[in-house]
C-alpha positions as CSV (number, residue, x, y, z in Angstrom):
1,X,-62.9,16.9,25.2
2,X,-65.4,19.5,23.8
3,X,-67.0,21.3,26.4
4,X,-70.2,21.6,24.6
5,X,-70.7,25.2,25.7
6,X,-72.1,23.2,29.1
7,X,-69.1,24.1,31.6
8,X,-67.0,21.1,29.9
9,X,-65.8,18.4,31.2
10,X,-67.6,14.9,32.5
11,X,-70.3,17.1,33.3
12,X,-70.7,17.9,29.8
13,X,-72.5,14.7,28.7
14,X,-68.7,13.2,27.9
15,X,-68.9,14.6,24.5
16,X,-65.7,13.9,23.8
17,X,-66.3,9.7,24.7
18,X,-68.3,9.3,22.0
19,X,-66.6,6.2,20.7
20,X,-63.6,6.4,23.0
21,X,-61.5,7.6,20.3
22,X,-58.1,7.6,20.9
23,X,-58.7,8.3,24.4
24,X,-59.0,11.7,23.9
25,X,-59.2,12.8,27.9
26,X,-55.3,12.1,27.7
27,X,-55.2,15.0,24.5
28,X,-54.7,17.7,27.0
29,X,-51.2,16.2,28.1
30,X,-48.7,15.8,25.1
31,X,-47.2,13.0,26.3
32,X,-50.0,11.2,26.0
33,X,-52.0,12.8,22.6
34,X,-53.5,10.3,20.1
35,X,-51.6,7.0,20.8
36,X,-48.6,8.7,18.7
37,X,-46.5,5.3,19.4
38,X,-49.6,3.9,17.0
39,X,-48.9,6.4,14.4
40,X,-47.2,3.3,12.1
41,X,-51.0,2.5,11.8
42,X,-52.5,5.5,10.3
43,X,-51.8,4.4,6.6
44,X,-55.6,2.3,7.6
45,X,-57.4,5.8,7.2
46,X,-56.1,6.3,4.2
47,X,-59.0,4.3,2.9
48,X,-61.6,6.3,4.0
49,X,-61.5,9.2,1.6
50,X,-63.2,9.1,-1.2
51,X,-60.0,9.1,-3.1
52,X,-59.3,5.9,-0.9
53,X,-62.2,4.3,-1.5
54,X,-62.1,4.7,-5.4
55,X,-58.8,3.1,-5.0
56,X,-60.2,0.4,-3.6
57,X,-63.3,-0.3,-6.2
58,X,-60.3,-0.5,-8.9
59,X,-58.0,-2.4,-7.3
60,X,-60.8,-5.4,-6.6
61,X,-62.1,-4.9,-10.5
62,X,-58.2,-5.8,-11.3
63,X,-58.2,-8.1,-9.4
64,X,-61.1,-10.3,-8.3
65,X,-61.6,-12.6,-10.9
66,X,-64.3,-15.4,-11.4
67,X,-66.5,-16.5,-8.0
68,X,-64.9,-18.5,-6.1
69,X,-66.8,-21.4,-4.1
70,X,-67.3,-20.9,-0.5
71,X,-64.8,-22.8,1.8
72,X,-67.0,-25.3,3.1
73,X,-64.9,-25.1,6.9
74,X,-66.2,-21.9,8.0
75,X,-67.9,-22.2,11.1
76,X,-70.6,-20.7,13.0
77,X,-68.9,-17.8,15.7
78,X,-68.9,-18.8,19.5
79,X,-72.0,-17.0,21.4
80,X,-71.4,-14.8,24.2
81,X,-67.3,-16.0,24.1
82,X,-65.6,-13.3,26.0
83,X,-62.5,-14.0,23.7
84,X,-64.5,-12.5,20.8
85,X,-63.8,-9.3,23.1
86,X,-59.9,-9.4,21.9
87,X,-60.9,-8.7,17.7
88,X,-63.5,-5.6,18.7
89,X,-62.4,-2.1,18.5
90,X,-62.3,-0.7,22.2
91,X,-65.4,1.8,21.1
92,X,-67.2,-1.4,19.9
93,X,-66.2,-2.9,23.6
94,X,-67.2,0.1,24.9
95,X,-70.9,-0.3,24.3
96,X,-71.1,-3.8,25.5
97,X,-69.5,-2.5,29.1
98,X,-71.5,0.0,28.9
99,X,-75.0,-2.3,28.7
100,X,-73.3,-4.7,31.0
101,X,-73.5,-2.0,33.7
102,X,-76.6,-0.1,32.2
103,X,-79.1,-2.6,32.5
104,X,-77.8,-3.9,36.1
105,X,-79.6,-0.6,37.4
106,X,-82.9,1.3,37.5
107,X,-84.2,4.0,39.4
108,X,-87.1,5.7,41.1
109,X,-87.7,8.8,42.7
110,X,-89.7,11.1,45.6
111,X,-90.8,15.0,45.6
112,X,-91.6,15.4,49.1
113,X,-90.0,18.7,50.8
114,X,-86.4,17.7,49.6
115,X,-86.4,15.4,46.9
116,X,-85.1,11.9,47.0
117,X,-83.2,9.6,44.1
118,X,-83.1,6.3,44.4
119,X,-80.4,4.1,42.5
120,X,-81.2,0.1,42.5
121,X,-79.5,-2.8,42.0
122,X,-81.4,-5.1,39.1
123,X,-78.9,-8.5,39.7
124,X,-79.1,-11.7,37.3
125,X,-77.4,-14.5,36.1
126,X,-75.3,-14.5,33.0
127,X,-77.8,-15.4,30.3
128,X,-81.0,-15.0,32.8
129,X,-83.8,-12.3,33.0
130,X,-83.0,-10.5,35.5
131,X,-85.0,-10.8,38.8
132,X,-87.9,-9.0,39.3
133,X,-87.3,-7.5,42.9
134,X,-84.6,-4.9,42.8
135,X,-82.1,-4.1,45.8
136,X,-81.3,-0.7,47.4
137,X,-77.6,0.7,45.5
138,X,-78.2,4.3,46.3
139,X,-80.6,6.2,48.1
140,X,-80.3,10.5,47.9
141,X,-81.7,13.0,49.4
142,X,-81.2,16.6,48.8
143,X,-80.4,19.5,51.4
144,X,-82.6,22.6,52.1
145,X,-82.1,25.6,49.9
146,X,-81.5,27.1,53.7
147,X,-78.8,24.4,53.5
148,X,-77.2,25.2,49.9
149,X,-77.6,29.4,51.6
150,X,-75.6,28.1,54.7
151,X,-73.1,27.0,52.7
152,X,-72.6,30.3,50.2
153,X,-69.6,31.4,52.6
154,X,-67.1,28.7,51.5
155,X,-67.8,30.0,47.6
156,X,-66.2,33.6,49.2
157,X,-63.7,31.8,50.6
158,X,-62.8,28.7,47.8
159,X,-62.6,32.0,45.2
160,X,-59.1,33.4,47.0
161,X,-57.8,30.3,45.9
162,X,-58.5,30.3,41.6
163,X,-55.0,32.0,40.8
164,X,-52.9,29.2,42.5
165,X,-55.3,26.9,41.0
166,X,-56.7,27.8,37.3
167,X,-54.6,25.9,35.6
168,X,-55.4,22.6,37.2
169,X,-58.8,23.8,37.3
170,X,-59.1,24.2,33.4
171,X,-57.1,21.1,33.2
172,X,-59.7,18.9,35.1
173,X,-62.2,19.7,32.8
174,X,-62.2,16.9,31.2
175,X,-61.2,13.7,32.9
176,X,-59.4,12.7,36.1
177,X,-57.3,9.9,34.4
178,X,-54.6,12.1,33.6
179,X,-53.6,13.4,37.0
180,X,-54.1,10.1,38.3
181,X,-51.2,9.4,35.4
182,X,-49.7,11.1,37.3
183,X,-49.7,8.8,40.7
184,X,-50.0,5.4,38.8
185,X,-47.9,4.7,35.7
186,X,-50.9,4.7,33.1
187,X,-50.2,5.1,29.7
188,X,-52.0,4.0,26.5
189,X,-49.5,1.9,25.3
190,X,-48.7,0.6,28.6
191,X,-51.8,0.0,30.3
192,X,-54.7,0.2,27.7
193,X,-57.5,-2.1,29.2
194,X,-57.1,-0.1,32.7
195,X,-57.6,2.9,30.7
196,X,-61.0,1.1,29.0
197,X,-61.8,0.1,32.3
198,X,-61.5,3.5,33.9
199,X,-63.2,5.2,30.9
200,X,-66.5,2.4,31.2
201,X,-66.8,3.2,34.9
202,X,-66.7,6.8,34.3
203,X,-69.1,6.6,31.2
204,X,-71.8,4.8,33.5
205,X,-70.8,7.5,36.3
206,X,-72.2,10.0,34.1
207,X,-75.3,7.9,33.2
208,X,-76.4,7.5,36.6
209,X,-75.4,10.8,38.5
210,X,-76.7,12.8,35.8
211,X,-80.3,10.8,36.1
212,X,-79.9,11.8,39.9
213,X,-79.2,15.4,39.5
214,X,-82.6,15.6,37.2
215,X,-84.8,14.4,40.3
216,X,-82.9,16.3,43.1
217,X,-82.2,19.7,40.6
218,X,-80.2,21.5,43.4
219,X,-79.3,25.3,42.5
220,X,-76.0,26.2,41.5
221,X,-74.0,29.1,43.3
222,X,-74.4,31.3,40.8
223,X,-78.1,31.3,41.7
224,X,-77.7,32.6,44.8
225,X,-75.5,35.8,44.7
226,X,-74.2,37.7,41.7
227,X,-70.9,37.9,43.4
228,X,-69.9,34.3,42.7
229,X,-68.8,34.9,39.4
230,X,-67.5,31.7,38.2
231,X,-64.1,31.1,36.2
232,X,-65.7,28.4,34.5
233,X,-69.6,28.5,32.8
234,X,-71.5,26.7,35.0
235,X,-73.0,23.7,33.5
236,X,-76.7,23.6,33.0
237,X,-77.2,20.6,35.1
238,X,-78.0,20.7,38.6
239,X,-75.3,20.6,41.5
240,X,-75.7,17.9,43.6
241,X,-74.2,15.7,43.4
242,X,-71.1,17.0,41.7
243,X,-70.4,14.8,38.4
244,X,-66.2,15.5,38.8
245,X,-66.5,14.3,42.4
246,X,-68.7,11.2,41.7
247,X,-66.2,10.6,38.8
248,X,-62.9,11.2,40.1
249,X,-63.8,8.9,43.6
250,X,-65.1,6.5,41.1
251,X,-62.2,6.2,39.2
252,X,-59.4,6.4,41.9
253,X,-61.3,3.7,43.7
254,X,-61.1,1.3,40.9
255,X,-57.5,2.0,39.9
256,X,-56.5,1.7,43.8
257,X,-58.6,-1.8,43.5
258,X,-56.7,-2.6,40.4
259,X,-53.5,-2.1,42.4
260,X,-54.3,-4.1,45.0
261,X,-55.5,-7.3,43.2
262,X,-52.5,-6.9,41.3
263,X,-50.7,-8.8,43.8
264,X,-47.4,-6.5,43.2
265,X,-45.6,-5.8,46.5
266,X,-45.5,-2.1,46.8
267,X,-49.4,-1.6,46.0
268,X,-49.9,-4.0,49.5
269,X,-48.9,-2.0,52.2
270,X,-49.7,0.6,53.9
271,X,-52.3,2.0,51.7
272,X,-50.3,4.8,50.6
273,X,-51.1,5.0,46.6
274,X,-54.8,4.7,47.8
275,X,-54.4,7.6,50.0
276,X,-52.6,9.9,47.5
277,X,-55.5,8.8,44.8
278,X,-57.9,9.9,47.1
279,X,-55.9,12.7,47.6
280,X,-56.2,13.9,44.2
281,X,-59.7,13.0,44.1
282,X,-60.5,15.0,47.1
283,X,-58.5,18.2,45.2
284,X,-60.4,17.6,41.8
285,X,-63.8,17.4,43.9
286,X,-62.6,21.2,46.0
287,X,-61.5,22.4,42.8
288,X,-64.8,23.0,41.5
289,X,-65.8,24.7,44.5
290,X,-63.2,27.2,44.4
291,X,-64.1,27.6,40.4
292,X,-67.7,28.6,41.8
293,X,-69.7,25.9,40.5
294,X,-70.4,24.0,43.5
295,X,-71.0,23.7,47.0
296,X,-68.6,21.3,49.2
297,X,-71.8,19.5,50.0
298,X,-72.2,18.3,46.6
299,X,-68.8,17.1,46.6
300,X,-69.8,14.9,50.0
301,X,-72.7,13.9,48.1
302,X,-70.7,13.2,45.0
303,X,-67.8,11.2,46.2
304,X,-70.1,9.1,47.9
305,X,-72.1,7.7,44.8
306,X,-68.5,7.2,43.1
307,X,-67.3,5.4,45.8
308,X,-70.2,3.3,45.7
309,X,-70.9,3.0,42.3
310,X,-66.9,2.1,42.4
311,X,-67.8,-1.1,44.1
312,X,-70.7,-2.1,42.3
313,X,-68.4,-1.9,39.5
314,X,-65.6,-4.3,40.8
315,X,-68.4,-6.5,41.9
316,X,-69.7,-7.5,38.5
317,X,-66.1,-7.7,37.5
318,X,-64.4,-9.6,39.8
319,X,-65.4,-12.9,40.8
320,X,-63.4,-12.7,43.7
321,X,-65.4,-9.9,45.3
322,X,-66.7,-10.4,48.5
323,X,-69.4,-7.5,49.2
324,X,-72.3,-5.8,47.9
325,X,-72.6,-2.2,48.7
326,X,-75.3,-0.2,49.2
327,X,-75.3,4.0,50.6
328,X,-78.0,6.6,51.5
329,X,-77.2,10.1,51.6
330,X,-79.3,12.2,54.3
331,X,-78.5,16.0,52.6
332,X,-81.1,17.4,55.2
333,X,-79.1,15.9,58.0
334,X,-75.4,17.5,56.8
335,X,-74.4,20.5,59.3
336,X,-73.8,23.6,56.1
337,X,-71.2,24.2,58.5
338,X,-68.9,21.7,57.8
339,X,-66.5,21.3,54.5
340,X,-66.0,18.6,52.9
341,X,-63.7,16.0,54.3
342,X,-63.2,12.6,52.0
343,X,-61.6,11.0,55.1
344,X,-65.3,10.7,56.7
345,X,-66.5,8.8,53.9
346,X,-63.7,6.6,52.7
347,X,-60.1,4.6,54.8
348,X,-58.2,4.1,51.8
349,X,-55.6,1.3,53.6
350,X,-58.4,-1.3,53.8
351,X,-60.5,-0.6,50.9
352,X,-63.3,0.5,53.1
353,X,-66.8,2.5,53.6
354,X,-68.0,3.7,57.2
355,X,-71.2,2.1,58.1
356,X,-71.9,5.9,59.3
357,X,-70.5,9.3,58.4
358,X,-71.3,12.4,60.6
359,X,-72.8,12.3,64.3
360,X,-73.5,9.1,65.5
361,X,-77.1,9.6,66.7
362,X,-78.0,11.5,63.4
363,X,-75.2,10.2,60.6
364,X,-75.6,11.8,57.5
365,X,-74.3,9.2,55.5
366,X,-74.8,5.4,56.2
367,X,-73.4,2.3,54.2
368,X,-74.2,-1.5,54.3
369,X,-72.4,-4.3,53.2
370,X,-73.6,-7.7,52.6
371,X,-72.4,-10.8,51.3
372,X,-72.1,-10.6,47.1
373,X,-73.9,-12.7,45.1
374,X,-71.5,-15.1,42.8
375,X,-73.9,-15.2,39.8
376,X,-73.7,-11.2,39.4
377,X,-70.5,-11.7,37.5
378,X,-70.6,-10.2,33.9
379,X,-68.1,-12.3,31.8
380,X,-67.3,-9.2,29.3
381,X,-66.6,-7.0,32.3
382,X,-64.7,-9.9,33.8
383,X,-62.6,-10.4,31.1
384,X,-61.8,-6.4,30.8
385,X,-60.8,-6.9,34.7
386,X,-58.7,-9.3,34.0
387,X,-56.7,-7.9,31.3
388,X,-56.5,-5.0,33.4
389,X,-55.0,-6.4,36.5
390,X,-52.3,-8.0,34.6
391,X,-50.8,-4.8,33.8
392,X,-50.0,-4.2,36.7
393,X,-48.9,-7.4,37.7
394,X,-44.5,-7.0,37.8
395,X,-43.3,-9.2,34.8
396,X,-40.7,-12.1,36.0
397,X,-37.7,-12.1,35.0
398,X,-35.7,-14.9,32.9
C-alpha cells in the first residue's frame, strides 16, 4: 500500500483499499502478489487501451447487423436479493459492506479537560429507518498530557528493540492480514470472502478510529522530546487510539470468530489459535511503540475499540449472535506506569470481554453485554459471513 507520505500503513487513510484491488495488502509477500493463480484472466484488460477499445468499435461495425427486437422474457432484477452479491466485483461489494456498517453508527463528542468520543450504535430493521434513539458502542476519553509525559520512558526503552524488529516493523505498515496468513491458512485463492470480510471490517476500523482521533487529538512522541527519533514518519493523525492496534485486534477477532463458527474440530478447543492471533496482534500493536510513534496507552486504547468494533461487526453478520457490546475507555484513570497488556482486555478461549479492566474500585476500562437484537442483521453482511465460514468448514470426503 502507498504510504501517502503519512507514516503508511492503515493509518494512512488505506490508500492502497481504494477499490480493494487485487488485495494489494498481500503485495508485500510474493506468495501472495496480485492473485497470480488468476493471471489466465488478464487477456479482460486488454480491452481497456485505447488500442483495445478501437478493436472493439470495429469488431461490433462487422458485426452487428440490423436491430434486433427485444426478447420480450427479460425480467425486472430481484431488489435487495443478497444473491445479486455473487455477479459484483468484490470493490463493488466493498461499498455496500462498507454502508451496511457506515450508516449503523454516529458519533458525538465533549471538550471538557480531556476530551471525550463517543461511538453509537444507530440499530434498524432491514428495509426500516433506522430508530431515532441511539445506543452507547463506544465511549473514550483521553489521558492527561502529564499522562502521555509519564509514559515517555517506555519510547527509551521500546527504541533498544528496532534492530531485531525493523523488518516486521516496515512490514506491518500496511495491513495485519498477512501475518495473520501466517497463523490461519488465508490465501486469495483459498479463502477469498474471509479476505473481503477482513478487509470491510478494517476499512470501517479506519472510518471510525480516525473520526475518534480528530476529537481526542493526543500528541505523538515525537512532540515531546527530540530524542525519540522515529524509524518510521510519524503519521499526521493523532495517537490515541493507535489505528494498527484497533485494526489488528479487529481483525484477529473476526478471523478467531470465523474459526470458531466454522465448526471444524481443531479451531474448538482450547482457544489456542485465538491466543496466538492475539498474540500477533499484541506484537503489531508494541511494534509501533518501539518504532516511536506511539505510546503503549494508545495501544490499550486501541485494541479495545477493535475488539469492540469486532463484535459489533459479527453481530450484524451473524444471526446467530447472542450479544451486543458496548466499552468505555477511562484514559484519565490508566496508571502511565503500566505497559500494555492485551490479556487485561481480552480471554481469547471463550471469545470474551472483562466487564472491568484495571483496579477494581477505579477500572479503567469497563464493557457491557446485553442481549442482541435479531432485526440488526444486515442480509449483505450476512451473506459475506456466510461464504466466509464455509471456508473454513473441513470438506467431506467421498
Amino acid at each position: 500500500m502507498a504510504s501517502s507520505g503519512n507514516g503508511g500503513g492503515p493509518e494512512s487513510g488505506f490508500s492502497g483499499f481504494s477499490g480493494f484491488s487485487g488485495f494489494s495488502g498481500f503485495s508485500g509477500f510474493s506468495g501472495f502478489s496480485g492473485f497470480s493463480g488468476f493471471s489466465g484472466f488478464s487477456g479482460f484488460a486488454a480491452t481497456e487501451s485505447p488500442l483495445g477499445a478501437e478493436s472493439l468499435l470495429t469488431t461490433r461495425d462487422g458485426i452487428v447487423g440490423a436491430p434486433l427486437n427485444l426478447d420480450p422474457n427479460i425480467v425486472q432484477g430481484c431488489c435487495e436479493d443478497p444473491a445479486n452479491l455473487k455477479r459484483l466485483s468484490p470493490e463493488v461489494r466493498a461499498n455496500i459492506f462498507m454502508f451496511e456498517l457506515g450508516t449503523r453508527v454516529t458519533y458525538s463528542a465533549s471538550c471538557d479537560e480531556t476530551a471525550t468520543a463517543y461511538l453509537w450504535r444507530v440499530d434498524s430493521k432491514s428495509g426500516q429507518p433506522p430508530k431515532v434513539q441511539a445506543r452507547p458502542l463506544i465511549e473514550m476519553t483521553a489521558p492527561t498530557i502529564q499522562q502521555f509525559k509519564d509514559q515517555m520512558s517506555y519510547l527509551s526503552g521500546y527504541a533498544d528493540l528496532r534492530q531485531d524488529r525493523g523488518a516486521e516493523i516496515l512490514a506491518q505498515l500496511p495491513t495485519p492480514v498477512p501475518f495473520l496468513a501466517s497463523i490461519s491458512f488465508l490465501d486469495p485463492a483459498r479463502t477469498p470472502f474471509t479476505i473481503e470480510l477482513l478487509y470491510a471490517a478494517l476499512r470501517f476500523c479506519a472510518y471510525n478510529h480516525m473520526r475518534i482521533k480528530y476529537t481526542l487529538a493526543a500528541k505523538r512522541p515525537i512532540e515531546f522530546s527530540p530524542q525519540v527519533q522515529p524509524m518510521i514518519q510519524t503519521p499526521t493523525h493523532g495517537s490515541l487510539p493507535s489505528g494498527h492496534a484497533t485494526e489488528s485486534f479487529i481483525a484477529a477477532r473476526l478471523l478467531w470468530k470465523l474459526l470458531r463458527a466454522s465448526g471444524t474440530p481443531q479451531y474448538q478447543q482450547d482457544g489456542v489459535w485465538g491466543e496466538m492471533m492475539m498474540r500477533l496482534a499484541s506484537r503489531i500493536a508494541i511494534n509501533r511503540t518501539v518504532a516511536g510513534v506511539h505510546f503503549p496507552m494508545d495501544s490499550v486504547a486501541g485494541s479495545l475499540l477493535g475488539l469492540t468494533l469486532a463484535e459489533f461487526i459479527h453481530e450484524h453478520c451473524d444471526p446467530t449472535a447472542q450479544d451486543s457490546t458496548s466499552a468505555t475507555f477511562h484514559g484519565t484513570r490508566f496508571d502511565a506506569a503500566d505497559d500494555f497488556d492485551w490479556h487485561q482486555l481480552y480471554e481469547a478461549q471463550d471469545d470474551l470481554q472483562p466487564k472491568k479492566s484495571g483496579p477494581n474500585g477505579n477500572p479503567w476500562a469497563t464493557t457491557t453485554r446485553k442481549p442482541s437484537k435479531n432485526e440488526v442483521q444486515s442480509a449483505p453482511l450476512e451473506w459475506l459471513w456466510g461464504k466466509a465460514v464455509a471456508e473454513w468448514q473441513d470438506l467431506p470426503c467421498a
